[in-house]
N, C-alpha and C positions, 0 to 999 in steps of 0.2 A: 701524970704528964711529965714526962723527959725534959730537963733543961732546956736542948733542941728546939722539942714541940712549944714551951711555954716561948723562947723567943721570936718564935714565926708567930705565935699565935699574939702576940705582944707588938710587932714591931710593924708599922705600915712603911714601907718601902715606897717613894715616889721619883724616876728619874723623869730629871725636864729636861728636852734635848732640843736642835734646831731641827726642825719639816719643816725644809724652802729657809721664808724668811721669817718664820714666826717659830717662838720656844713654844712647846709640846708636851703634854704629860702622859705617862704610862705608870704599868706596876714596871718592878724591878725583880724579876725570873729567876725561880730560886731551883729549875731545872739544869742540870748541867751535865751533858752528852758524851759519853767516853767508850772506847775502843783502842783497839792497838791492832795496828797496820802493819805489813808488809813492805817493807823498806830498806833499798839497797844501805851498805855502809858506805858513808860517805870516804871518799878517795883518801889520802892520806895527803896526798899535796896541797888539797880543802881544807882539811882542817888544820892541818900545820899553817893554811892563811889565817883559817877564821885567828887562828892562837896568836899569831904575832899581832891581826887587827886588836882582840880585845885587851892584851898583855900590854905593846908598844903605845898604838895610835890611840886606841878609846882608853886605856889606864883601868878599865871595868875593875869595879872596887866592891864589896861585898855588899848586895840587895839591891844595886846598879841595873835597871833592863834598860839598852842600849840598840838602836838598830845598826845593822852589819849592810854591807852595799852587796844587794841580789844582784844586779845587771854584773858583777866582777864572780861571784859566785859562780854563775852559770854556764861564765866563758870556762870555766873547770870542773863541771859539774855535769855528767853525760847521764846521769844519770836521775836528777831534777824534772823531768816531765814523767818517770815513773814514780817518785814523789808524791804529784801531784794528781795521778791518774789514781794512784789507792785513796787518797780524802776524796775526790771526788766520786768511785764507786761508793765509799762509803755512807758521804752525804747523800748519794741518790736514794741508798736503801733508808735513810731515815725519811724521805719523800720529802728532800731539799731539791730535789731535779737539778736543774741545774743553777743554783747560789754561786756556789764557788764560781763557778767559769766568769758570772760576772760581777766579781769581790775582788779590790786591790789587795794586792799581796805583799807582804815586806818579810824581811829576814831579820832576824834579832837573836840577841845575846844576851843571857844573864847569869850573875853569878849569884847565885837565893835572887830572891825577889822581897821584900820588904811587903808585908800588910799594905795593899791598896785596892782602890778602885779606879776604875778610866771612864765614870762617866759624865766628869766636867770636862773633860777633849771628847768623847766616844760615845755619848746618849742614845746614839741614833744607830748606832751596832750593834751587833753581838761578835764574839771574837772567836775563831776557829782557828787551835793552832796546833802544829804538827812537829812534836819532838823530834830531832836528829842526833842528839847527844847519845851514849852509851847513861846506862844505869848506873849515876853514882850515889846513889844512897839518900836521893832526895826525893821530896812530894811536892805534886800540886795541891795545897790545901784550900778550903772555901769552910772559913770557920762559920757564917752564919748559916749554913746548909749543914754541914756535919761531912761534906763530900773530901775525901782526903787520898789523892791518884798518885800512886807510884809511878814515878818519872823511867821510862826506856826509852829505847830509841823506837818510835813507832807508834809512841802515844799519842794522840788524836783527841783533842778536849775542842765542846763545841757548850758558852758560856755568855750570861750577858754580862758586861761590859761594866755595870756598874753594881756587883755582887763584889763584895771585897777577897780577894785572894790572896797566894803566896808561894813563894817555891822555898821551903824550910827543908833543915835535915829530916830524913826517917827517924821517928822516933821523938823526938822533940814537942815539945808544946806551947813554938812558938818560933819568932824567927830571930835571932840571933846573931850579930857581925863575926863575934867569935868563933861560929860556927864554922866560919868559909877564908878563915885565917891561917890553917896548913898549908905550909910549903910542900909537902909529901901526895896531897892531892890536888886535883885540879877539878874543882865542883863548876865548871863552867856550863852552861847549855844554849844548844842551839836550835833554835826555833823559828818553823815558817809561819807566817799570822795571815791569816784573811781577814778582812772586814766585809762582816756578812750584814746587808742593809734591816734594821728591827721590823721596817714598815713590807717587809718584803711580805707578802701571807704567808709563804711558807715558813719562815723564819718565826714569826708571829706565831704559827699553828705548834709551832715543833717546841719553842719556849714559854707557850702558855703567855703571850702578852696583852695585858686590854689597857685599852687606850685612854688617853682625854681622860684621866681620873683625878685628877684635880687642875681643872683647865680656867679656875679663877687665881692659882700661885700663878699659872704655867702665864699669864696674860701680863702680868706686872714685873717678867724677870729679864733679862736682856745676856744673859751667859747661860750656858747649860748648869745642870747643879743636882746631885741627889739629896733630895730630904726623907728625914726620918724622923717618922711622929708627929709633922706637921712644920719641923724648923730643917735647916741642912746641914746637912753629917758631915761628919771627918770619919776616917777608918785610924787608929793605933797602928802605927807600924811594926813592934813590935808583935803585938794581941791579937790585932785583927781585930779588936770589939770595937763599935760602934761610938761617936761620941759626937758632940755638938761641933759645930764648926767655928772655927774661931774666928 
């Protein structure tokens, strides 16, 4: 048995999230959906914004994910509803129908991404997010899966929400500040996000999620919160590995 396999086969994963007005227990989806799409390049006068917003106004500082303002985006972006039309063929072919069309959408920035998970804000999602960046030399990693996606512009990752991830250099074995501290490059990326509902079936069918699995934690907690092995976890920023919460 592979490392890998001994810590799936080791590790019970339970995310508690809000349904309505009461916390909710599931597993935590160790399925993670990728392709690469067909997508104009974004205009030069866009991303010369997105560069002054994340550089000037946000200060975006190395493992920083930051949302960028879509409604400002769009007024220069003619290109934006073809975007959106490639995830969404592509989610139909995974027999999502139609998710996306009714998933909030937001725009964001990051420069790496620091080891984490979203699902004390996000329990109740899964995340569908669509690179716009050029390929500079970075991955999306999912260290407890072993899944590790080469960043272009057109990459298309469909994930739940409290699986721990990262946007590290290629090549690297782990995420690093130093890594995205050249002045000679600009590791920045930009990204559209859906928030795809977990209770949705389709969503459910396509992430392999069952419900209600530990629904005597899920009855005495009052915030979202993922546990592992029976207490709640923290992700290493750094590592990615697993650890008690403090």
């Amino acid at each position: 048995m592979s490392p890998l396999q001994q810590h799936r086969a080791s590790d019970i994963l339970t995310s508690h999230y809000w349904s309505g007005d009461a916390i909710r227990s599931r597993s935590v989806s160790d399925v993670v959906l990728t392709a690469t799409v067909d997508v104009p390049v974004p205009p030069a006068r866009l991303v010369a914004d997105w560069n002054r917003e994340t550089s000037s106004r946000m200060g975006l500082q190395p493992g920083d994910v930051e949302a960028l303002s879509l409604a400002r985006a769009r007024a220069r972006w003619p290109d934006y509803r073809h975007c959106v039309q490639a995830v969404a063929d592509w989610t139909r072919g995974l027999g999502l129908h139609e998710v996306l069309a009714s998933s909030d959408v937001a725009l964001m920035a990051c420069l790496g991404a620091k080891y984490h998970h979203d699902g004390d804000l996000y329990g109740g999602m899964a995340f569908c997010n669509l690179f716009l960046s050029e390929d500079v030399g970075l991955d999306l990693h999912f260290p407890s899966t072993g899944h590790r996606i080469p960043i272009n512009r057109g990459t298309v990752v469909i994930f739940d929400t409290a699986q721990p991830h990262a946007v590290i250099e290629r090549g690297s074995g782990g995420f690093s500040v130093a890594d995205f501290l050249s002045p000679d490059q600009d590791c920045t990326q930009v990204f559209l996000t859906w928030e795809m509902s977990i209770e949705n079936p389709h969503v459910e069918h396509a992430l392999q999620i069952a419900f209600d699995t530990d629904s005597l934690t899920a009855a005495l907690l009052n915030t979202e919160q993922v546990w592992r092995n029976g207490a709640r976890a923290s992700v290493c920023p750094e590592s990615g590995r697993w650890g008690q919460h403090a």
